[in-house]
C-alpha positions as CSV (number, residue, x, y, z in Angstrom):
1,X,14.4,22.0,0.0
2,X,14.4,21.5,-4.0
3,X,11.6,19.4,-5.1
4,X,14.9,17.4,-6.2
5,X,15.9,17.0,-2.6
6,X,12.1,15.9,-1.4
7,X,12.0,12.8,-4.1
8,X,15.8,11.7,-3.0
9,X,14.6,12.2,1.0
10,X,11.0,10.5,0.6
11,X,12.2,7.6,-1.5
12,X,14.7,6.6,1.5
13,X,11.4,5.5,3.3
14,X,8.8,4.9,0.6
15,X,8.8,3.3,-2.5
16,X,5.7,4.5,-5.3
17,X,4.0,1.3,-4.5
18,X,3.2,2.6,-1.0
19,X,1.6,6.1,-3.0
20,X,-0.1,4.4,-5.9
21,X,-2.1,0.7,-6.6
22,X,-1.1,-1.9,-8.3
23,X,-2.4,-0.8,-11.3
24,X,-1.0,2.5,-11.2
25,X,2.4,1.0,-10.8
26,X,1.6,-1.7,-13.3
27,X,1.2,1.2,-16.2
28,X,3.4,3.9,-14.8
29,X,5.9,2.6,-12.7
30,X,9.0,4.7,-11.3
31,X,7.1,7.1,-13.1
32,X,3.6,7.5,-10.9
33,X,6.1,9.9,-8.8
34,X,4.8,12.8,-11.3
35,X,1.2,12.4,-10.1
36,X,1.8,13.2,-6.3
37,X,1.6,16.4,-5.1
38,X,5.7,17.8,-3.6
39,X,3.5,19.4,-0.9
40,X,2.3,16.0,0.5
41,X,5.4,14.6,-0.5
42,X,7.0,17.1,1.8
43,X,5.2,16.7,4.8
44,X,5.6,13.1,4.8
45,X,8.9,13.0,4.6
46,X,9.1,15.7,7.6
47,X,6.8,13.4,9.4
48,X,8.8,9.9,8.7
49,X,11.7,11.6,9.5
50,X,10.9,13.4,12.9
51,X,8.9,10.3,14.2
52,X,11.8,7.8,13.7
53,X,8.9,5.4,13.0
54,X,7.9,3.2,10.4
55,X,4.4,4.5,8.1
56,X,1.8,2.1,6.3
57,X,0.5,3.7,3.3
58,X,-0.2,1.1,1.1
59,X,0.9,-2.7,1.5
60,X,-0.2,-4.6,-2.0
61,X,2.9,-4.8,-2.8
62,X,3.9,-7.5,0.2
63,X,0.2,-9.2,0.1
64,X,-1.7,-6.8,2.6
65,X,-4.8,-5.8,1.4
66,X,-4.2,-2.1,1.0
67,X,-3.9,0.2,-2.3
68,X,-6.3,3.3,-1.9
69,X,-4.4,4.7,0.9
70,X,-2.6,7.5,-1.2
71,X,-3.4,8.1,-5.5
72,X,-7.2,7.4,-6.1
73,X,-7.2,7.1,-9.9
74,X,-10.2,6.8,-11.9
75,X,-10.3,3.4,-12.4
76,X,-9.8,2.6,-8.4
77,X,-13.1,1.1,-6.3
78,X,-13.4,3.7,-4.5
79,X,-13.5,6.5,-7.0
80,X,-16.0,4.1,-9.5
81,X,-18.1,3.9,-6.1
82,X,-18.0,7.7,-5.4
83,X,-18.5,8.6,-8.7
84,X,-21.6,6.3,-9.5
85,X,-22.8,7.8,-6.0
86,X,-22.2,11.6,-6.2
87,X,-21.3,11.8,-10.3
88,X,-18.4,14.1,-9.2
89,X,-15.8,13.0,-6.7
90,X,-12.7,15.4,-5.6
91,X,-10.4,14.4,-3.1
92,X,-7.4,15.3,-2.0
93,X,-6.5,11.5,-2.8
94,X,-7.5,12.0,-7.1
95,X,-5.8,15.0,-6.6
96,X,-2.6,13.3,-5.7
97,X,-2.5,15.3,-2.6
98,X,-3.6,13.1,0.6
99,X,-2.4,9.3,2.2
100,X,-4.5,7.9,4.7
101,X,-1.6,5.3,6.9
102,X,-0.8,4.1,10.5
103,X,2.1,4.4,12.4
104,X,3.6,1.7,14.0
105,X,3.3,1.8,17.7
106,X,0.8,4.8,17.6
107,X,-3.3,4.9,17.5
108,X,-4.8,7.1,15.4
109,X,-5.6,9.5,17.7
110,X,-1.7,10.1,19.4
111,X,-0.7,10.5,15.5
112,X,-3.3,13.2,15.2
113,X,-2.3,14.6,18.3
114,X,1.0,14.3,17.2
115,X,0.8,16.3,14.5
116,X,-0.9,19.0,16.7
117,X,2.0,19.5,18.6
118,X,4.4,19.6,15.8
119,X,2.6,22.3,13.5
120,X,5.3,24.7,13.4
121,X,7.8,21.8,11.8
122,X,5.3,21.3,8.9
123,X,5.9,23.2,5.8
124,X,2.4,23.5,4.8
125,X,-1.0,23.5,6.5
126,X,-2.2,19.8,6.8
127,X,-6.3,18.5,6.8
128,X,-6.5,15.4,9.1
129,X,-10.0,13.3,9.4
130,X,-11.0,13.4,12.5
131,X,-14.3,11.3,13.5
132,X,-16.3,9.5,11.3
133,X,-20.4,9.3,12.1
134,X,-18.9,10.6,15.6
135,X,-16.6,8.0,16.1
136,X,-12.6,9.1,15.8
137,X,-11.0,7.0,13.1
138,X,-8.7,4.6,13.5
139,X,-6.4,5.4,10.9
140,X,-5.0,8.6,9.6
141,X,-5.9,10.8,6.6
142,X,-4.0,13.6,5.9
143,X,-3.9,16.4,3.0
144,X,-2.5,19.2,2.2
145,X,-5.7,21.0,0.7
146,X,-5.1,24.5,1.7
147,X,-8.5,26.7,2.6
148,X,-7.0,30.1,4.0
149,X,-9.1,30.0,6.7
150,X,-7.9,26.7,8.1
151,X,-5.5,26.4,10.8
152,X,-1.9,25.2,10.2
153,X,-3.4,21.7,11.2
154,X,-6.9,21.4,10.6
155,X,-9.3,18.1,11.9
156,X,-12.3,17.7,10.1
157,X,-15.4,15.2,10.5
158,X,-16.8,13.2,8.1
């Protein structure tokens, strides 16, 4: 596929506000398209479409109270939190590369699984959080952060 016919095929199930925050959209609009990676673009779009199930990235935009779920931009919570913290924060979701987002009917967990079984579908390899503290999480991050020794689909604790 053309990186043409990934935009045309992801924007049949997502709009931008579901990839960026309010603010984002507020300055950039249509335009905050640019800032995510075709890679995890891609693989969403593969995902949304071999699931047949609706995906929950971000939900500002009808009142829910999610907006760091895909683009972490600098002037985002999080990142100001991270930063402060660690003075240099890299992410797959600055990098415009990573969504964390449920699907409906599915835990964490089957999505994960999921994924698992349908590695040789996905165009690129795929980082998932795994378990938090020890704990699995109950929602899914994934990023397409390639490390050549990483398998295809790669869980990872934090």
């Amino acid at each position: 596929m053309t990186d043409e016919e990934i935009l045309q095929g992801i924007k049949e199930y997502f709009c931008i506000e579901e990839f960026v925050s309010q603010k984002v959209f507020k300055k950039h609009g249509e335009n905050a398209w640019q800032f995510l990676s075709i890679r995890l673009l891609h693989t969403m779009l593969i995902i949304r479409e071999d699931l047949g199930k609706s995906i929950t990235i971000n939900n500002w935009k009808w009142g829910g109270k999610f907006q760091q779920r895909g683009l972490r931009s600098n002037v985002g919570y999080i990142v100001l939190k991270m930063v402060k913290r660690m003075r240099i924060y890299l992410s797959g979701h600055v990098l415009g590369c990573a969504a964390d987002f449920d699907v409906k009917g599915m835990t964490s967990i089957e999505v994960r699984q999921y994924l698992k079984g349908i590695h040789k579908k996905l165009p690129y390899k795929i980082r998932l959080e795994n378990k938090m503290n020890g704990k699995p999480i109950n929602w899914c991050h994934l990023d397409c952060i390639s490390n050549e020794k990483n398998k295809k689909v790669y869980l990872f604790n934090v």
